[in-house]
Residue, then its C-alpha position, 0 to 999 in steps of 0.5 A: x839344981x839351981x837356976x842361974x841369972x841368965x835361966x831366971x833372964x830367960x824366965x822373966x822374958x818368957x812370961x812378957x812375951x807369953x800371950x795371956x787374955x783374961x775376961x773382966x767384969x767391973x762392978x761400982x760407980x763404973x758408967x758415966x766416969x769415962x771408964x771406957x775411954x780410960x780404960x782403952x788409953x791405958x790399953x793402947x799404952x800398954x800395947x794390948x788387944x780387946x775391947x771393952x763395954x757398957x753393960x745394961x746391969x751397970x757394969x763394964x766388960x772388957x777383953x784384954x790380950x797381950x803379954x802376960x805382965x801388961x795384962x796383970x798392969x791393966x788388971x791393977x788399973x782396972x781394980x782402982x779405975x778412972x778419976x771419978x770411979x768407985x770400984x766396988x769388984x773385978x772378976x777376972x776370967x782367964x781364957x785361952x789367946x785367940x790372937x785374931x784382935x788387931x786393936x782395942x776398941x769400945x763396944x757399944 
């Protein structure tokens, strides 16, 4: 059967309104570049939940939750990072929404 305009309107709007979350890991010159800072603007602008931090092996980890499209935008960010960032990775772990962060935030 094939979907019309309107089924694939409908599609379309269900994954930017579906809640998706996914657990990162950034690895490279991510510390001291303002990668946090950064990263929680792009977040705030993209309407998303989570946080993000330092970690004590040089990398940086981050929460994010919000519609499916946004999530993948800050995902693309996240590969390429800030001005003075070298990402060498990105591992992207999906979990499911827990739809409880009011904001995003930097952890310390």
């Amino acid at each position: 059967m094939m979907k019309s305009c309107r089924d694939s309107d409908e599609l379309q709007d269900s994954r930017e309104t579906a809640t998706q979350r996914v657990h990162v890991f950034i690895t490279g010159k991510v510390q001291g570049v303002f990668f946090r800072a950064e990263t929680k603007k792009q977040a705030l602008e993209l309407g998303l939940k989570g946080w993000v931090r330092n970690l004590y092996d040089n990398r940086v980890e981050a929460v994010f939750e919000g519609s499916e499209n946004d999530v993948g935008k800050m995902i693309v960010w996240c590969k390429k990072g800030p001005r003075f960032a070298n990402v060498k990775g990105v591992e992207i772990a999906e979990e499911p929404p827990v739809n409880k962060l009011e904001d995003f935030e930097i952890r310390y």
